[in-house]
N, C-alpha and C positions, 0 to 999 in steps of 0.2 A: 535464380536457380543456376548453380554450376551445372556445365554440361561435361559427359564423357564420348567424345570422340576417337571412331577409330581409321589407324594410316592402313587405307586397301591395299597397300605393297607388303609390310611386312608384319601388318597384323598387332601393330601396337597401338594403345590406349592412351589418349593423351587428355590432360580436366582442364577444360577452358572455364576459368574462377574466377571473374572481372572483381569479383569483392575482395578477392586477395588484395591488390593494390590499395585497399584501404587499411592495411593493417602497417605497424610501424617497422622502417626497414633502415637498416645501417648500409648506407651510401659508402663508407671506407672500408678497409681491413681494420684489423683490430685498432685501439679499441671498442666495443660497441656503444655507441652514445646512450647516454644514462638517460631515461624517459621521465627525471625528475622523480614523477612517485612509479616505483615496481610494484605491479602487481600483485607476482605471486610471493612478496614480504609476508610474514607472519604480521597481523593488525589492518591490513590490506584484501582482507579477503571474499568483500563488497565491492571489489574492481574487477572483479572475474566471475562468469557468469555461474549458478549454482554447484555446490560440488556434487559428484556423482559416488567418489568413494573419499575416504581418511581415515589413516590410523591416527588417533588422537587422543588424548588423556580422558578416560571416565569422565562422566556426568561434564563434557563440553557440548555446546551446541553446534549443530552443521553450519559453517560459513562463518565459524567464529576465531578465535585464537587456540591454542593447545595442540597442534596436531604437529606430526611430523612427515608424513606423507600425505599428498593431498592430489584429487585428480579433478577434471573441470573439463568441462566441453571448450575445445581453441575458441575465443570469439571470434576472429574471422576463417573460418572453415573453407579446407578445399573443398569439401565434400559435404552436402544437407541432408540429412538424417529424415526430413518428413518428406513424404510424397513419394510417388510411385516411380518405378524405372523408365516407362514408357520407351518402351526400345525403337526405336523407329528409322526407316530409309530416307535418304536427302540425295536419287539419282544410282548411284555406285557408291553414295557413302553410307556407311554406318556410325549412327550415334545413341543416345539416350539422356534419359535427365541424370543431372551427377549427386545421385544418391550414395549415400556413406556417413561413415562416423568419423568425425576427427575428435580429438583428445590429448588434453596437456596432463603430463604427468609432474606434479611440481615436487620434486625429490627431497625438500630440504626448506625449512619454515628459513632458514639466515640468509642472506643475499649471498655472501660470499664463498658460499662454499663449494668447493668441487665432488662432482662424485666418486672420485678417488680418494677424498678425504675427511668422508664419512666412515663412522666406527661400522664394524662389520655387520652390527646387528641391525645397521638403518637401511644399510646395502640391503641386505635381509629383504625388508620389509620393502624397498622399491620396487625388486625382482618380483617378488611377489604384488606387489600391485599391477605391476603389468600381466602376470598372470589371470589375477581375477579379471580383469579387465578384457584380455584376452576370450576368456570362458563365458564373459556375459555376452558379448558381443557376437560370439560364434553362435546364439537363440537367437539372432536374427536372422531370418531364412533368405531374405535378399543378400547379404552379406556371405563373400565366399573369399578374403582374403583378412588376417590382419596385419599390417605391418607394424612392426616395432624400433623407431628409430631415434637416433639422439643426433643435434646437430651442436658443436662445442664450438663458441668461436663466431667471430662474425665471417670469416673467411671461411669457416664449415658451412653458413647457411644460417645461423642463429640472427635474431633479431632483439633479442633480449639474455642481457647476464646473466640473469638468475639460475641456476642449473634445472634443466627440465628435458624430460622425453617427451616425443608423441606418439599417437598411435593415428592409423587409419584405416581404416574397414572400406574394403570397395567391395564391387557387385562382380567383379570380375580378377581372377587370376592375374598379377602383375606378368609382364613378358620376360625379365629376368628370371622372373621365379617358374613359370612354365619352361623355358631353356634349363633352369637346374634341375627340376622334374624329368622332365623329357632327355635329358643327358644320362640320367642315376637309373633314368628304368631302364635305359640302351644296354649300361652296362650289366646291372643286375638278369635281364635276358641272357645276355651272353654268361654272363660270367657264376649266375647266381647267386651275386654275394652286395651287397648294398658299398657302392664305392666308395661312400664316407667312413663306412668300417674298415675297409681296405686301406684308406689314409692313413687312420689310426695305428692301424695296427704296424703297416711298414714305417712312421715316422718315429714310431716307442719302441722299434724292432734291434735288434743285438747292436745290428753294425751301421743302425742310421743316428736320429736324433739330433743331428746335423742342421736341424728346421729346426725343433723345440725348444721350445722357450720355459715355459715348462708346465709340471703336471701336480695333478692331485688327485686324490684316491676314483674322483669320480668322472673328472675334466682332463682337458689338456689344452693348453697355450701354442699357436705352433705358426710359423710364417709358411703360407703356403705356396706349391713348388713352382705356381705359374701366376704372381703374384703383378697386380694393374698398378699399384701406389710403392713408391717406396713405404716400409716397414709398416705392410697390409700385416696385420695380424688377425689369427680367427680361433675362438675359443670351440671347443665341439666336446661333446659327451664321449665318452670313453667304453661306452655300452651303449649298442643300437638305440634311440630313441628319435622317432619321426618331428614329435609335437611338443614343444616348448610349453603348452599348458598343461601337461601329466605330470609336469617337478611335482615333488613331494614338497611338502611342508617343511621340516624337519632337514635333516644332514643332506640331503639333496640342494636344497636353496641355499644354506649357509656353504656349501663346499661350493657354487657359483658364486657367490658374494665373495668369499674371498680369492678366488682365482681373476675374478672382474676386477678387483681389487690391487690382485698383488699385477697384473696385468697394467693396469693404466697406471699404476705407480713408477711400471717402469719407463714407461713409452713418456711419460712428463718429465721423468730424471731423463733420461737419455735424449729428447730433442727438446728440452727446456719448455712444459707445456705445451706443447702443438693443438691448434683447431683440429679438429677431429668430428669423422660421421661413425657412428657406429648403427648397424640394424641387424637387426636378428630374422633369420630368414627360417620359416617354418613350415609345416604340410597345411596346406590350405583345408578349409573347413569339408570333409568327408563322413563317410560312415564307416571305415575303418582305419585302423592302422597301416600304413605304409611300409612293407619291406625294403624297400627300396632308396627310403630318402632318411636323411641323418637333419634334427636340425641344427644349425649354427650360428654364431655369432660373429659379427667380420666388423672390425675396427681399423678406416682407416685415416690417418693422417694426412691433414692439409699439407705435402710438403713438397708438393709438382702443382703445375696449372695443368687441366687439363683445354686442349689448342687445336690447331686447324686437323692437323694429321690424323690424332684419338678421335674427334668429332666424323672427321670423314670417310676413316679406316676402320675403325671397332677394335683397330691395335693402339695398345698404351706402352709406351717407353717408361722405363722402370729402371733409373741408374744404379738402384742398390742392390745386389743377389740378396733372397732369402736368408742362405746359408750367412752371408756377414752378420747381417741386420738380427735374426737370432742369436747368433753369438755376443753380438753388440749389450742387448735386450737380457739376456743370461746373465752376465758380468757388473746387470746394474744392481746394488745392494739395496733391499727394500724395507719397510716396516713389518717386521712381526705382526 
């Protein structure tokens, strides 16, 4: 059983998951050692444990060949799904059992392929797999977070080629994401206006755009103005929306797939494929809607270590300004 522990100084949550270390891990930077047979190959699909969701061709069988997106519980999981929270004290500490969901989202039946270079309509249906995914998981009442994240790259944290997402569902608010909370509702007090919309709207404003990378009828592309990585980029909705699982179906999803799209096309042309994390940060599991909080997507590239200073300070050195690295990003020609 993973446990979740938490630091009594500054209130964060940390998964002590001894069974991670049995899962298969690339000791170099790129590239990632090939584990002889891939997993999640289309014909492979008796190496991972049962699937949970697939879009896949009519009259196929679950855990069979035909699909094109395909999701699976991670086999070796941060987080264990059975069994209760059992919250309990150890002295001045606080911990619990480490319940939660993990989950691979496997994007693509080909081994080789990136998800920037998938047709728009597969993007489609990934974005939307995380959504469903999303929306089941939030009927679980111990469960008050999901995260949605991709790691590209052995130097991103990937342990496997094959292009894939995770998810994970804890029992508890992450402390990143309680600091993004806790910062949007400061200013929405003060200011009455939700500060991601304020983003928006000064960065697509007459005399800025100077960030933007760029935009669509429903999205926007945009390097932001207090940015931790070089060429951090963050995709964000262009009309208030708290909750990453209220997309529509329809022009909603397909106008993200292709902004996700024409986005990673550029950032691969311009730093010649980069390791890359991407997560999507959204309103943890409530009873209503959120005035306050916008949610987003933030993509960034392996292209700093982070070292003793960032570890120790909570400031991260950032050689590129926004302002270039947009411009840079803008100027790359991309696939219709």
């Amino acid at each position: 059983m993973p446990e979740l522990r938490k630091d009594p100084i500054v209130g964060r949550w940390v998964i002590i998951a001894t069974d991670r270390a049995k899962r298969p891990v690339a000791q170099k930077n790129e590239p990632i050692p090939s584990p002889g047979l891939c997993p999640f190959c289309e014909g492979n699909e008796g190496y991972t444990p049962h699937e949970i969701l697939a879009y896949r061709e009519r009259s196929t069988r679950a855990d069979g060949p035909c699909w094109r997106v395909r999701v699976v519980p991670n086999k070796f999981p941060a987080l264990q799904i059975e069994g209760t929270m059992d919250r309990r004290g150890e002295g001045l500490y606080d911990k619990m059992n480490g319940i939660g969901a993990h989950e691979v989202v496997i994007e693509s039946p080909v081994h080789d392929q990136d998800l920037a270079d998938l047709p728009l309509e597969h993007i489609q249906q990934v974005l939307g797999a995380y959504r469903e995914r999303v929306l089941d998981l939030h009927r679980d009442r111990r469960f008050r977070y999901v995260l949605i994240f991709k790691n590209h790259g052995a130097q991103a944290g990937a342990t496997l080629e094959h292009t894939h997402t995770q998810l994970i569902a804890t029992p508890i608010i992450p402390k990143i994401l309680q600091e993004e909370l806790e910062g949007s509702r400061r200013y929405y007090e003060l200011k009455e206006r939700c500060v991601f919309c304020d983003i928006v709207q000064q960065e697509t404003g007459e005399n800025n755009g100077r960030r933007v990378v760029t935009m669509s009828e429903r999205f926007l592309t945009v390097e932001p103005f207090a940015p931790r990585f070089p060429f951090e980029t963050w995709i964000l909705p262009r009309r208030h929306d708290d909750s990453y699982d209220t997309l529509g179906d329809g022009d909603e999803l397909r106008d993200l797939a292709g902004i996700l799209k024409d986005t990673l096309q550029r950032l691969n042309r311009a730093l010649d494929r980069p390791p890359y994390n991407f997560v999507i940060h959204t309103a943890p599991v409530s009873d209503g809607a959120l005035e306050y909080y916008h949610w987003h997507l933030e993509i960034m590239p392996k292209l700093t270590r982070v070292a003793g200073f960032e570890i120790g300070s909570g400031f991260y050195i950032n050689p590129t300004p926004p302002e270039d690295a947009a411009q840079y990003l803008r100027e790359i020609a991309v696939e219709a």
